[in-house]
Every structure is written in C-alpha cells, then in structure tokens.
TIZAKE-816667 format. One record per atom (N, C-alpha, C): residue number from 0; residue in three letters; atom name; y negated, x negated, z negated. Coordinates in pm, 1 decimal, m for minus. Each point is the difference from the previous one (the first is absolute). Layout:
+-----+------+------+----------+----------+----------+
|  nr | rest | atom |        v |        u |        w |
+-----+------+------+----------+----------+----------+
| NUM |  ALA |   CA |        Y |        X |        Z |
...
+-----+------+------+----------+----------+----------+
***
This chain:
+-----+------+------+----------+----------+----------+
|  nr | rest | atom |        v |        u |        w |
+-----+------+------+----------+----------+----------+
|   0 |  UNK |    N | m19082.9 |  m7097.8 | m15233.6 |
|   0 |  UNK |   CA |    m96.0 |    m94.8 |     50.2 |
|   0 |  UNK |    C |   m136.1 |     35.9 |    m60.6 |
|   1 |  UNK |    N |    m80.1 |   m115.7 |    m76.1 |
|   1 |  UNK |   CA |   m124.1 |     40.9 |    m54.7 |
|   1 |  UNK |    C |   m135.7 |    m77.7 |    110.4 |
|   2 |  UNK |    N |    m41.8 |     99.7 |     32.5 |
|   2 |  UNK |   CA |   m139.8 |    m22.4 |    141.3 |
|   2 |  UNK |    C |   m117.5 |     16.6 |    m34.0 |
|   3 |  UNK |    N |    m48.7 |   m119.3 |    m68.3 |
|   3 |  UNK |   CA |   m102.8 |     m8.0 |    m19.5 |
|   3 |  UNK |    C |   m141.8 |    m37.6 |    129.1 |
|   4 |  UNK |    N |   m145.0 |     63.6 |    m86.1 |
|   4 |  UNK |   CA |    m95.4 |    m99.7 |     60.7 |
|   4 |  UNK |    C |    m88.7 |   m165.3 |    m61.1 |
|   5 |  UNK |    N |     11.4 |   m100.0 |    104.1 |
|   5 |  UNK |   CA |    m41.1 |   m113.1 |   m108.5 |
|   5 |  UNK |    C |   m150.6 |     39.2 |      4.5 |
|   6 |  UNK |    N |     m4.9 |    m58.7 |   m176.7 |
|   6 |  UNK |   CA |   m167.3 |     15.9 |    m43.0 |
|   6 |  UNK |    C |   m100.5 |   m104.4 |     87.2 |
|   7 |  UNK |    N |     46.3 |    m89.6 |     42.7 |
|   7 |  UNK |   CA |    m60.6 |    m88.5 |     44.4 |
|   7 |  UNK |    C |    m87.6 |     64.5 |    161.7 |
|   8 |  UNK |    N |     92.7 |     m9.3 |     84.5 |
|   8 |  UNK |   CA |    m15.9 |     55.7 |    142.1 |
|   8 |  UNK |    C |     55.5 |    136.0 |     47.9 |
|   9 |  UNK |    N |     66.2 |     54.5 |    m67.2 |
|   9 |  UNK |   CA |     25.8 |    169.4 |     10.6 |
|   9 |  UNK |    C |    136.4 |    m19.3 |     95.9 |
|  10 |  UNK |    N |     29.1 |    m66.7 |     34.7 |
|  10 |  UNK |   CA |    148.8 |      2.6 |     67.0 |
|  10 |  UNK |    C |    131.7 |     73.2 |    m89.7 |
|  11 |  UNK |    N |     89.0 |     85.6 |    111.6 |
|  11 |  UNK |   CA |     88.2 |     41.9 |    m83.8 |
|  11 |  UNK |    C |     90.5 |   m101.2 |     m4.3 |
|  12 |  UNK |    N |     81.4 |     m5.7 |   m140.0 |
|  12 |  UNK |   CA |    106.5 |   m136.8 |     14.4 |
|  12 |  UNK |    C |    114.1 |     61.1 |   m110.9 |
|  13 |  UNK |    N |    121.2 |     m8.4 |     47.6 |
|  13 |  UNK |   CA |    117.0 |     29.9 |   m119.3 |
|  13 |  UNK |    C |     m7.8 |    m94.0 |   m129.7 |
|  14 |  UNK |    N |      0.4 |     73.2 |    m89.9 |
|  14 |  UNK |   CA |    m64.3 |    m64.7 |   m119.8 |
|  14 |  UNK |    C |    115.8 |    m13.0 |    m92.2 |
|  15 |  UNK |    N |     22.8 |   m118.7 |    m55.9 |
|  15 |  UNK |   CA |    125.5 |    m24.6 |   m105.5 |
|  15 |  UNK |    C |    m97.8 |    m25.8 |   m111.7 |
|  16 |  UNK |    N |    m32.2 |    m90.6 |    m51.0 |
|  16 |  UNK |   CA |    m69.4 |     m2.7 |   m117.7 |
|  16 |  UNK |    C |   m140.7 |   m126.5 |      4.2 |
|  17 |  UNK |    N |    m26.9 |     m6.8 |   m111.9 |
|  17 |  UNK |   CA |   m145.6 |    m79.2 |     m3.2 |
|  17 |  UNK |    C |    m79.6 |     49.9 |      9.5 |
|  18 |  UNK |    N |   m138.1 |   m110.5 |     14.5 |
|  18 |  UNK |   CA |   m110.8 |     33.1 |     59.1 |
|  18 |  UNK |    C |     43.4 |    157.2 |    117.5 |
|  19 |  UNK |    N |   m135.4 |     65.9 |     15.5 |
|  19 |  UNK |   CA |     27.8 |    152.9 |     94.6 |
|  19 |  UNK |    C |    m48.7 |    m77.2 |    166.0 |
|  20 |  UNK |    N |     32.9 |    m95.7 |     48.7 |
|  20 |  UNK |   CA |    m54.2 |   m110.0 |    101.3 |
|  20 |  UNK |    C |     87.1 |     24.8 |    107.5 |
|  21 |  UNK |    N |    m29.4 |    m38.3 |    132.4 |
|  21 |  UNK |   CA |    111.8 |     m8.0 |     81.1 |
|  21 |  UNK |    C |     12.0 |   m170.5 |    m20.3 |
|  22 |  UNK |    N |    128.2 |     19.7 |    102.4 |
|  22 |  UNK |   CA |     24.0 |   m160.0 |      1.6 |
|  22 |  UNK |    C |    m69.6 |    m99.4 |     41.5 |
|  23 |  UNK |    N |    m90.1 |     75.9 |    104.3 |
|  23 |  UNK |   CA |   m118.0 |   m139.2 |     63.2 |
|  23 |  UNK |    C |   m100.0 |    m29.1 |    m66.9 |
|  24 |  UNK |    N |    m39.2 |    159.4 |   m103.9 |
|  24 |  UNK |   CA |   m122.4 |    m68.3 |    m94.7 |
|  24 |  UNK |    C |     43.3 |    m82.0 |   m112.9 |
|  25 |  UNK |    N |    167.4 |      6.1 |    m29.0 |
|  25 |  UNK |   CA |     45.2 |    m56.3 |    m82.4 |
|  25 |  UNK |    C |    m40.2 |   m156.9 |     m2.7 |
|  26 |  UNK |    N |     83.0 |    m27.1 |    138.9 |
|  26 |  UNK |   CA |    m31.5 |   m130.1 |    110.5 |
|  26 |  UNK |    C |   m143.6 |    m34.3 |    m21.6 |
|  27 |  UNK |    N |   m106.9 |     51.7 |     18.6 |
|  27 |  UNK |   CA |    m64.5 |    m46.4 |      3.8 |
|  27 |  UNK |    C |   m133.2 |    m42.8 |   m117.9 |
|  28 |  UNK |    N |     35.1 |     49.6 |   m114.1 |
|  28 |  UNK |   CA |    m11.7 |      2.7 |   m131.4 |
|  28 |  UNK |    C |     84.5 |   m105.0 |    m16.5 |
|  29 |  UNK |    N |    101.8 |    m43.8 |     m4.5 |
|  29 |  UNK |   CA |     29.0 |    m79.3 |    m54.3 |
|  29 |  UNK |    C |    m29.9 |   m192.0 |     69.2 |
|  30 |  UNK |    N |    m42.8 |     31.1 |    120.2 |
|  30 |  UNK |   CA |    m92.5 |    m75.5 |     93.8 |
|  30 |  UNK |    C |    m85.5 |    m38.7 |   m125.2 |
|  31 |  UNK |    N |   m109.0 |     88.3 |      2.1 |
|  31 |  UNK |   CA |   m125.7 |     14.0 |   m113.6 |
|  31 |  UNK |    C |     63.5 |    m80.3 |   m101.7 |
|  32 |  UNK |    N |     62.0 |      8.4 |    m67.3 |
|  32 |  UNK |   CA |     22.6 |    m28.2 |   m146.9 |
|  32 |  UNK |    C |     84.8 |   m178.0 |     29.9 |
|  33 |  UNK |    N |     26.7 |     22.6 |    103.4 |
|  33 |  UNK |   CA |     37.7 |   m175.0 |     38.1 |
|  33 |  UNK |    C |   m128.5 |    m77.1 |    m11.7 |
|  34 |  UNK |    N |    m92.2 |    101.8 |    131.1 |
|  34 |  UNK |   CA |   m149.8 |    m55.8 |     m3.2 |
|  34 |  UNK |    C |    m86.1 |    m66.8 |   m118.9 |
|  35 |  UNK |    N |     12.9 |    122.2 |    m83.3 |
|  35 |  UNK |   CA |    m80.9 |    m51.0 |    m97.6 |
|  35 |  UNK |    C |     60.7 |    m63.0 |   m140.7 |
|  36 |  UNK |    N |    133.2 |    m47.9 |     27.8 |
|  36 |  UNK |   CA |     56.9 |    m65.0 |   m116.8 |
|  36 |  UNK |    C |    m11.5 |   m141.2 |     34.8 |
|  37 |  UNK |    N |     m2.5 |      1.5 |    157.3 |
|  37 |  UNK |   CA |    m67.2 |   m177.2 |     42.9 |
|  37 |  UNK |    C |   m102.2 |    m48.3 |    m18.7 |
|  38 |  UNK |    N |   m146.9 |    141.2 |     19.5 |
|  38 |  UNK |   CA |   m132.3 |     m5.1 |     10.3 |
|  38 |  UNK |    C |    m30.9 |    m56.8 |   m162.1 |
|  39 |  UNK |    N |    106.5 |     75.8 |   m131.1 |
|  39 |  UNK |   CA |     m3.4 |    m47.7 |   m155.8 |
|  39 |  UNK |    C |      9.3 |   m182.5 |      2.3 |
|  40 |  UNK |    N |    104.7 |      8.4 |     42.4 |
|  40 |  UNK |   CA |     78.8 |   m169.2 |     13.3 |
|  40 |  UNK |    C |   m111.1 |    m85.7 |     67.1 |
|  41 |  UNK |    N |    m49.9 |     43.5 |     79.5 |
|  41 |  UNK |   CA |   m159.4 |    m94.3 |     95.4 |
|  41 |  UNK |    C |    m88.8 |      1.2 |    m76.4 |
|  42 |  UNK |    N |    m70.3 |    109.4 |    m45.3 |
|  42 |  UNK |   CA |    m99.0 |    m27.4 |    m67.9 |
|  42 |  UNK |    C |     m4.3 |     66.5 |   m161.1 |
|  43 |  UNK |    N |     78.5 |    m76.7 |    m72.0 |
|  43 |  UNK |   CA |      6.2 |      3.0 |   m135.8 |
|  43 |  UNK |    C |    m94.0 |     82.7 |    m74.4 |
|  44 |  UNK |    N |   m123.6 |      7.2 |     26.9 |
|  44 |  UNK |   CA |   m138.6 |     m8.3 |    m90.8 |
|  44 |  UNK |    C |    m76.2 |    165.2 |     30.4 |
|  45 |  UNK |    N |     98.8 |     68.7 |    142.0 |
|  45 |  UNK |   CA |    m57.8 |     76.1 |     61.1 |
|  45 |  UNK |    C |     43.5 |    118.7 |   m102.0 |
|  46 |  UNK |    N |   m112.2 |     84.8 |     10.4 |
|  46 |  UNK |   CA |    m30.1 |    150.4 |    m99.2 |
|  46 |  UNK |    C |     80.7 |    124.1 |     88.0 |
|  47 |  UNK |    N |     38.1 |     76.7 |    m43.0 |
|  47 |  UNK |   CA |     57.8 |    153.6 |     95.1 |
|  47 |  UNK |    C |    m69.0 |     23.1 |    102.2 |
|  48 |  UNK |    N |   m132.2 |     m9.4 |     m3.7 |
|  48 |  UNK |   CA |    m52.9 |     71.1 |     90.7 |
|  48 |  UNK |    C |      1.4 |    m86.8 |    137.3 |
|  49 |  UNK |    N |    m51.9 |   m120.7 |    m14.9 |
|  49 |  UNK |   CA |     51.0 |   m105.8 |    108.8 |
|  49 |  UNK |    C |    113.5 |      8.1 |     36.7 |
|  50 |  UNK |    N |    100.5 |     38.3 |    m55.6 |
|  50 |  UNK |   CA |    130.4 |    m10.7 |     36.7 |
|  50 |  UNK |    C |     50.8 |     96.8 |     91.6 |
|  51 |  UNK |    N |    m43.2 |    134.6 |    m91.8 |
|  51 |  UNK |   CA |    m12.4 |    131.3 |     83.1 |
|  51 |  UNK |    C |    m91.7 |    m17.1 |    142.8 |
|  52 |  UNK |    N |   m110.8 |    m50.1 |     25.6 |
|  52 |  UNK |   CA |    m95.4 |     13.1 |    110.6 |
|  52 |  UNK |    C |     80.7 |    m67.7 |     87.2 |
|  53 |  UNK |    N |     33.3 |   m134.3 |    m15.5 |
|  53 |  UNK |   CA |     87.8 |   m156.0 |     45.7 |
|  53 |  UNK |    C |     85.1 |    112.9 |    113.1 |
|  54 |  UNK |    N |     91.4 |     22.9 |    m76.5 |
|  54 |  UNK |   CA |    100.7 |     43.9 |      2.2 |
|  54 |  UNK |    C |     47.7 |    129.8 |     68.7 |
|  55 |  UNK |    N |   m102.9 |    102.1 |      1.8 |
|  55 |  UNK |   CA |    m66.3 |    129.8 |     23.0 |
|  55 |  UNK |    C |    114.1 |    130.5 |    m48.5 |
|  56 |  UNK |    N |     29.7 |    m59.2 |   m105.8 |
|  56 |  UNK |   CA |    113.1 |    120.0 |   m108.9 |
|  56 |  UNK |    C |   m102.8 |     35.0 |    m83.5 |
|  57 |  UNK |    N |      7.2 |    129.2 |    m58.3 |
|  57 |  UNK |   CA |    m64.5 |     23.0 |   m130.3 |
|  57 |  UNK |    C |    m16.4 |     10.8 |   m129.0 |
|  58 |  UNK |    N |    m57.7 |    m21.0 |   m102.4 |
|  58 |  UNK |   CA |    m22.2 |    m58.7 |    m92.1 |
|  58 |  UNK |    C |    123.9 |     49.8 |    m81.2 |
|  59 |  UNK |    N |     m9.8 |    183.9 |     m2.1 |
|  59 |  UNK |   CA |    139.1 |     30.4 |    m69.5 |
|  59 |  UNK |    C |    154.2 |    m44.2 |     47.5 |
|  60 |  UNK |    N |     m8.3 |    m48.9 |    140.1 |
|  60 |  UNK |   CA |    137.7 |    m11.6 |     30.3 |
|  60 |  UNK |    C |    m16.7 |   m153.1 |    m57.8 |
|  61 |  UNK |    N |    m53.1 |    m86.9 |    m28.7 |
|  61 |  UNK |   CA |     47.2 |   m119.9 |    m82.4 |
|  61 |  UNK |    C |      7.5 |     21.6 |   m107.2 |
|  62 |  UNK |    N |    m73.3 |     61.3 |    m73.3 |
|  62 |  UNK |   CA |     25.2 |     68.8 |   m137.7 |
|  62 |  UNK |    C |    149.3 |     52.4 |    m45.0 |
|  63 |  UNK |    N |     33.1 |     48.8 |     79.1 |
|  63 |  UNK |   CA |    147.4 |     73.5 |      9.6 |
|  63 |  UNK |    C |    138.5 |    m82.3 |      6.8 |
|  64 |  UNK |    N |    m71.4 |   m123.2 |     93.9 |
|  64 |  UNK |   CA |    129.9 |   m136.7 |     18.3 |
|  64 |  UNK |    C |     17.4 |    m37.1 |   m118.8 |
|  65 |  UNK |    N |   m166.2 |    m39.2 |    m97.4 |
|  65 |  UNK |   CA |      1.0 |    m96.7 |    m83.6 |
|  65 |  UNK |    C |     66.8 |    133.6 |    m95.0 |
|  66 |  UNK |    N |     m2.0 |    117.6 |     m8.1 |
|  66 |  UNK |   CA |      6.7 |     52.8 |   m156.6 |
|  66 |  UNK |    C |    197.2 |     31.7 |     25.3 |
|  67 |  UNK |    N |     21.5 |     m7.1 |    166.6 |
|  67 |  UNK |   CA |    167.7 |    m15.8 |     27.4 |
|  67 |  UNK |    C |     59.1 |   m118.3 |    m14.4 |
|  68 |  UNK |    N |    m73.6 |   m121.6 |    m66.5 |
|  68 |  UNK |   CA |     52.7 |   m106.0 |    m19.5 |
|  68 |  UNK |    C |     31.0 |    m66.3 |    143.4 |
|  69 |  UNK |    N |    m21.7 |     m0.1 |    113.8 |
|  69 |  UNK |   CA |     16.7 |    m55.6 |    114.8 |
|  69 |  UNK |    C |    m90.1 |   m103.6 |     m1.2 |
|  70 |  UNK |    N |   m109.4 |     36.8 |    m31.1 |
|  70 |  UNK |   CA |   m101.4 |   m132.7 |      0.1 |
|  70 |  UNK |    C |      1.1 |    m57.6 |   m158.2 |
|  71 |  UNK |    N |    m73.8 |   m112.2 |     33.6 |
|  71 |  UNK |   CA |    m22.1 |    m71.8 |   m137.1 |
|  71 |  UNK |    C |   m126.9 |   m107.8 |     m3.2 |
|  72 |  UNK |    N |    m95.3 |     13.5 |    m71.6 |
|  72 |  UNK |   CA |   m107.9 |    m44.3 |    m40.6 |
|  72 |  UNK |    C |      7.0 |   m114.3 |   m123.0 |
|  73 |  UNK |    N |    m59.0 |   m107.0 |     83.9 |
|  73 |  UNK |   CA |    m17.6 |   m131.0 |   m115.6 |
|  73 |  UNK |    C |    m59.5 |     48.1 |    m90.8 |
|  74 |  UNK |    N |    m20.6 |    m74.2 |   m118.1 |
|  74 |  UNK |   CA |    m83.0 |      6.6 |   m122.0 |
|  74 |  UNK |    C |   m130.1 |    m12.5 |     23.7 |
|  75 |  UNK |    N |    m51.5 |    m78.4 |     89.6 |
|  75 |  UNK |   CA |   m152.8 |    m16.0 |      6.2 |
|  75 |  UNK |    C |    m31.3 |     19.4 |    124.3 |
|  76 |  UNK |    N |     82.0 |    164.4 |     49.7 |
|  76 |  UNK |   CA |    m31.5 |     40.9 |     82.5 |
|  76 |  UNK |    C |   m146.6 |     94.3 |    m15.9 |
|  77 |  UNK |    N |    m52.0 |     26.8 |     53.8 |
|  77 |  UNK |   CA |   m149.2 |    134.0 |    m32.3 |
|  77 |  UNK |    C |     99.0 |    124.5 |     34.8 |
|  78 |  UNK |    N |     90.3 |     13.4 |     67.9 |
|  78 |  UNK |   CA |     87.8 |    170.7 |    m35.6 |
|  78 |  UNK |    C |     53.6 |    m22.7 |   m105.7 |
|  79 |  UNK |    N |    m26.0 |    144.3 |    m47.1 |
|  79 |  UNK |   CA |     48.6 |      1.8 |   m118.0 |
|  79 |  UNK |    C |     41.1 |    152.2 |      8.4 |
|  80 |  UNK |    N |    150.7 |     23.2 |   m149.8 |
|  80 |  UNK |   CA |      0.3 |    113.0 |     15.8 |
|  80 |  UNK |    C |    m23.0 |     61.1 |   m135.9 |
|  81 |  UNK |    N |     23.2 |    129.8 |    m84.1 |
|  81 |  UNK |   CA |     m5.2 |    m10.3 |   m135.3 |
|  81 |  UNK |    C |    123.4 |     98.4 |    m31.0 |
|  82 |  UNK |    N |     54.3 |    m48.7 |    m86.5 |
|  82 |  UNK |   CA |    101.9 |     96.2 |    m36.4 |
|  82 |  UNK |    C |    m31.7 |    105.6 |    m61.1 |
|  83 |  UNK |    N |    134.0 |    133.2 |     48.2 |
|  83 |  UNK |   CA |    m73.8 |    150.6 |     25.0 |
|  83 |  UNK |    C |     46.9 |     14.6 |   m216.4 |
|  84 |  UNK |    N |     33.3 |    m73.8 |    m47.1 |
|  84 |  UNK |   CA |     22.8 |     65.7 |   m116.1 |
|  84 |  UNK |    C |    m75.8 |    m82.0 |    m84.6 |
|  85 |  UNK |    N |    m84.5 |   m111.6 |    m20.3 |
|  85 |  UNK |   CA |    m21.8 |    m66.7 |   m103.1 |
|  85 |  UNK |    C |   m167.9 |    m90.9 |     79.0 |
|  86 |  UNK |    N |     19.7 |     19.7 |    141.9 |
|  86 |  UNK |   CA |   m149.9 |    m72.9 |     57.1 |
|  86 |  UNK |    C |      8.2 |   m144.1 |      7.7 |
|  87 |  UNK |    N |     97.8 |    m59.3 |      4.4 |
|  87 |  UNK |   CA |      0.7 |   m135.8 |    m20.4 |
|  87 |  UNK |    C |     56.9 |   m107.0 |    161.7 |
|  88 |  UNK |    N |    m84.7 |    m58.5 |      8.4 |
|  88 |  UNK |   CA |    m19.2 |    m30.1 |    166.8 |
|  88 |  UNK |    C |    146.1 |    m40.1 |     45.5 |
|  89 |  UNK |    N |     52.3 |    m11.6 |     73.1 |
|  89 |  UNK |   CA |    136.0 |     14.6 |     30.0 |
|  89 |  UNK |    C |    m34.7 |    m80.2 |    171.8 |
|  90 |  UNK |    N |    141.7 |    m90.3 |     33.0 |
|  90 |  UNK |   CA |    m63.0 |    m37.0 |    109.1 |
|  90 |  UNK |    C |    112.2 |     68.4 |    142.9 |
|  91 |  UNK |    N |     91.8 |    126.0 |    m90.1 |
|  91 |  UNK |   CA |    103.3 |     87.7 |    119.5 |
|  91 |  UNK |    C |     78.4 |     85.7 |    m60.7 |
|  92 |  UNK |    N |      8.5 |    130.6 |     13.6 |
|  92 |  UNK |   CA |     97.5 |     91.3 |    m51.5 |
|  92 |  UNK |    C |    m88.2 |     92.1 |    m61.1 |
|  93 |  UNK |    N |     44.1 |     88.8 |    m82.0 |
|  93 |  UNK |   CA |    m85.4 |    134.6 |    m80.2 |
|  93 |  UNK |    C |    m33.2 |    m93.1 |   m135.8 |
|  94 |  UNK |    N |     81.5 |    m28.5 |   m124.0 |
|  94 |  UNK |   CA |    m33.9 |    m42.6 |   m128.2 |
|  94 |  UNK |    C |     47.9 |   m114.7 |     m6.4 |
|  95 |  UNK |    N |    m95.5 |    m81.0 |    m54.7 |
|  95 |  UNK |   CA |      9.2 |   m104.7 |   m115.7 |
|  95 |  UNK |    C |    160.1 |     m8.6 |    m42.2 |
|  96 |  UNK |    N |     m1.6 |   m137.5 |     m7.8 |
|  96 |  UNK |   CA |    146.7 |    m42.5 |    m95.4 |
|  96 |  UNK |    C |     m1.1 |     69.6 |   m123.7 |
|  97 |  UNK |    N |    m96.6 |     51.5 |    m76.4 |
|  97 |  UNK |   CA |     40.6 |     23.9 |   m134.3 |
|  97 |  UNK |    C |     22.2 |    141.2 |     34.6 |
|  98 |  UNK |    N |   m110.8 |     97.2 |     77.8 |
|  98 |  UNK |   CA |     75.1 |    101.1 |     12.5 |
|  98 |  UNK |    C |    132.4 |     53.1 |     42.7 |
|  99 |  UNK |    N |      8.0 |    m85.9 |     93.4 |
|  99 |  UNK |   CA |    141.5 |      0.9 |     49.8 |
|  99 |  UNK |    C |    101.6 |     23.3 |    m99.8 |
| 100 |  UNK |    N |      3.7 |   m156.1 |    m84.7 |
| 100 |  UNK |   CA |    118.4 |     15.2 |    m98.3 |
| 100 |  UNK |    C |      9.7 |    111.0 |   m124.8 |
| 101 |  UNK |    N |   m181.3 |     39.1 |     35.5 |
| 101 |  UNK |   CA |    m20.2 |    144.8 |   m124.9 |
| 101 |  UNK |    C |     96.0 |     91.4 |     54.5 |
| 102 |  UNK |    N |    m28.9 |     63.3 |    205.0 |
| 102 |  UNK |   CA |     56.3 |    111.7 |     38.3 |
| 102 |  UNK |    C |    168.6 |    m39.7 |    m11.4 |
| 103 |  UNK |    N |     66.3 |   m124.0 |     21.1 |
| 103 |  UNK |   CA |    128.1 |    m10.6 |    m21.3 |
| 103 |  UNK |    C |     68.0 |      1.5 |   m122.2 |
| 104 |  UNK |    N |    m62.8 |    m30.6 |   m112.1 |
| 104 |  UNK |   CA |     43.0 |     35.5 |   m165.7 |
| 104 |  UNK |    C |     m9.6 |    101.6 |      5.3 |
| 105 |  UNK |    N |    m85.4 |     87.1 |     74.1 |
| 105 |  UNK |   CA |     m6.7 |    181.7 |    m57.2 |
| 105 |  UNK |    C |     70.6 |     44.1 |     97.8 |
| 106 |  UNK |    N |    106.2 |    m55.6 |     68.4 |
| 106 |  UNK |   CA |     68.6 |     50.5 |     97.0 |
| 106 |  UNK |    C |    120.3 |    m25.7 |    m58.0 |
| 107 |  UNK |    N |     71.9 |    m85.7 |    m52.8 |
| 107 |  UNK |   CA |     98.4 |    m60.1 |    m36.7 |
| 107 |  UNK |    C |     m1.6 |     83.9 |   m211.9 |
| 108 |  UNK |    N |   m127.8 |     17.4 |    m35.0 |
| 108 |  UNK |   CA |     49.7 |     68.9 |   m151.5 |
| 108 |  UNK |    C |     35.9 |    144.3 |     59.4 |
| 109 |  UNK |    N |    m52.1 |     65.7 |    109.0 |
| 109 |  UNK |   CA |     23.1 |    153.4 |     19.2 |
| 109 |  UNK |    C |    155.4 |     m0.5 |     67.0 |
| 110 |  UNK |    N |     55.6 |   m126.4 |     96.3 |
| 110 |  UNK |   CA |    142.0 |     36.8 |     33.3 |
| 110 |  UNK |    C |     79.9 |    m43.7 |   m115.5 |
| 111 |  UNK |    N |    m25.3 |    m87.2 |   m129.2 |
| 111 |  UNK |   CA |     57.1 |    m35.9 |    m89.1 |
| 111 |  UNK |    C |      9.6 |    130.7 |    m92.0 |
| 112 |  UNK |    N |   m125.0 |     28.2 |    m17.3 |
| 112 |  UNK |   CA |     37.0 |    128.4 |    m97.2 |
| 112 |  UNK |    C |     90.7 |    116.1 |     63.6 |
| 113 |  UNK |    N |    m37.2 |     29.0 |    119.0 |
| 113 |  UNK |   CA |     90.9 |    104.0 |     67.3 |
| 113 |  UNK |    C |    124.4 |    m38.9 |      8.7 |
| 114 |  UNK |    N |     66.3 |   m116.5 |     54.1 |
| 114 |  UNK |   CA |    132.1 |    m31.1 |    m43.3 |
| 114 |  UNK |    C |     91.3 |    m13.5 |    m74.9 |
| 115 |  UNK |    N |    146.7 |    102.8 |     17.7 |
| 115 |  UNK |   CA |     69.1 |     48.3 |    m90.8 |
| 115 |  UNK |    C |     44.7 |    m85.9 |    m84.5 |
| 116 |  UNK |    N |    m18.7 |     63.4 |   m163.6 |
| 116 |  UNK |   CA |     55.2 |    m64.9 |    m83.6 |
| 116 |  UNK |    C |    139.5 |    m37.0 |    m11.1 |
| 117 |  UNK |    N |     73.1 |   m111.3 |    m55.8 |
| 117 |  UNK |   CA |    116.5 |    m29.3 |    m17.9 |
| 117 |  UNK |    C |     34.1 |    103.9 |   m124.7 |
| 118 |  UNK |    N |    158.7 |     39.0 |      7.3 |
| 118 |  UNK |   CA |     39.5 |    111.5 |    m99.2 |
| 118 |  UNK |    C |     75.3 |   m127.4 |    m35.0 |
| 119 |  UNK |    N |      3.0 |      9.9 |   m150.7 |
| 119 |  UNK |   CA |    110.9 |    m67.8 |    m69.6 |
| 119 |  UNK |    C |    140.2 |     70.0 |    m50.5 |
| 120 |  UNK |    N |     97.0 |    m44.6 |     15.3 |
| 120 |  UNK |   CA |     92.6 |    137.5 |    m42.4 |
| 120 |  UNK |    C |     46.2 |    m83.3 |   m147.7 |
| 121 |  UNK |    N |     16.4 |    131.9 |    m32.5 |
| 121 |  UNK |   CA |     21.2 |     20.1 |   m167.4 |
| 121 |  UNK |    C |     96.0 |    m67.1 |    m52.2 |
| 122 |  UNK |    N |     45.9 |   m107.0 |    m91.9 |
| 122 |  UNK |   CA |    119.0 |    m47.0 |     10.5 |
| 122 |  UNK |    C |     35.7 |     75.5 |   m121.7 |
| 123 |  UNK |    N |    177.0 |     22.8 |      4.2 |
| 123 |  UNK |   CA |     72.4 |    104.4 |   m106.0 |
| 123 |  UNK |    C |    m30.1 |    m55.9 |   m143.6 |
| 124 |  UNK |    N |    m21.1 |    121.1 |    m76.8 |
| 124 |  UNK |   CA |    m29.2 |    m87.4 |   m158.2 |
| 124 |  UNK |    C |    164.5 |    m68.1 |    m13.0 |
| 125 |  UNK |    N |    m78.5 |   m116.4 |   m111.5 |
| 125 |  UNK |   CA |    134.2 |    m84.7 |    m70.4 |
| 125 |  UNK |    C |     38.7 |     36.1 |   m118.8 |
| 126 |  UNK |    N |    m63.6 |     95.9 |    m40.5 |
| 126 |  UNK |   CA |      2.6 |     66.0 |   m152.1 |
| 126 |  UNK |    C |     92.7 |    105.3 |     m5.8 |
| 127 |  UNK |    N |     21.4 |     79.7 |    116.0 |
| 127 |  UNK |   CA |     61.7 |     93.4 |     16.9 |
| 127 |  UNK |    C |     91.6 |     30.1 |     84.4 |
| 128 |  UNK |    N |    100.2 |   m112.9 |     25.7 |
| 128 |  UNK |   CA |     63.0 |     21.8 |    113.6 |
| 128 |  UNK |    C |    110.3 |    107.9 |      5.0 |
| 129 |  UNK |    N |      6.1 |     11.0 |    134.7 |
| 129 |  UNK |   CA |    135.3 |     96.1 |      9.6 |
| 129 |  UNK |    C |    134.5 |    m43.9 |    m19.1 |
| 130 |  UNK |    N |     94.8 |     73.4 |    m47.3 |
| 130 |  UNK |   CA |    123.6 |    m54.5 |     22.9 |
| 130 |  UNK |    C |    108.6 |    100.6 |     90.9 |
| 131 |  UNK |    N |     42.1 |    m30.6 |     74.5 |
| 131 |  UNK |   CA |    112.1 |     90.9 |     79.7 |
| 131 |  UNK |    C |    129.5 |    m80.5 |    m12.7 |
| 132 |  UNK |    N |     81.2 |     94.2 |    m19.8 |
| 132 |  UNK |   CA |    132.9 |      3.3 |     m9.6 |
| 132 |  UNK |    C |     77.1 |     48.5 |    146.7 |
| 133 |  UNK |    N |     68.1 |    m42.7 |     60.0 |
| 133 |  UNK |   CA |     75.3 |    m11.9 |     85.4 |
| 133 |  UNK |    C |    161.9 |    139.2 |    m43.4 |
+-----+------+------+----------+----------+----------+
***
C-alpha cells in the first residue's frame, strides 16, 4: 500500500498514481477546469488573467490544462502560448506542428536505424556444384 500526503490540503490518502492529490482535491480541480472551460466558451475575447480572477484558479494551473492539451484556445484568442522548441505561438500542447513532426522523424530514424538488419542467406554457387553419389 503506497500512503501518501496530498499537496493540495495535506490529507493522508492511498495513492495509486497521477497527480500526488487526494481524491477530493482531485474532485474538485476538476470542478475548476469545468469552470473555466465554460467561463472560455462565454467570453471568447477574455485574456488569462480574467479568466484566472473570474474563475479564482491560478494562472499556472491554466497554463498547465492548455500546455496538457485539455483546453483549447481560438485563433484570435489574446492567450497565447509559445512553443518550448522553436517560439512559435501555439494555441495547446508543448510544440508547434512542425516541431512535432521534427521530434517524430528523429524518433522514427533512431528506431529505424537501431532495428535489426535482415540477413540474406547465401545462395550455393552454380559454378561449383557438388555431386554425391549414393
């Protein structure tokens, strides 16, 4: 049995995996993130920080939805995020489409190269065959 304390409210709670949370702050975080994915949908035009105040979550825990892909930001939204490899405004997740398909080509040449070569087997010369006698 793993007995943890949650970071949130210090309660002890048997801990399987995830977030280090008990279940009610779980519950109630995810309250929040209902909250303010409606508060997005109402007022289109609204910036983080309104959203965060609105809402009374903080600035990094929306930061964290949007960079976990849970949330998602229009195009001519004022949040914005920038991708961590190239800076290029992104409207959910860590990188850009192009990085992306950069980190998955350099993922896919390193299991390609590491993967075992095919052996060809030798076929018998025709020049020199054997003969056996019975």
């Amino acid at each position: 049995m793993n007995v943890r304390n949650c970071r949130t409210c210090g309660r002890i709670f048997n801990y399987i995996s995830g977030p280090h949370t008990c279940p009610s702050c779980r519950e109630k975080l995810e309250e929040k993130f209902q909250e303010v994915k409606q508060y997005i949908r109402d007022h289109k035009g609204a910036g983080i920080n309104e959203v965060a105040d609105a809402c009374g979550v903080e600035v990094g825990q929306i930061h964290q939805w949007l960079r976990d892909e849970r949330l998602e930001v229009t195009e001519d939204s004022p949040i914005q995020l920038a991708c961590e490899n190239c800076g290029a405004f992104i409207r959910s997740g860590r990188f850009c489409d192009k990085c992306t398909n950069n980190v998955t080509q350099g993922f896919q040449s390193v299991l390609n190269a590491n993967a075992p070569k095919p052996t060809l087997k030798k076929k018998p010369d025709k020049e020199n065959p054997k003969m056996r006698f019975l």
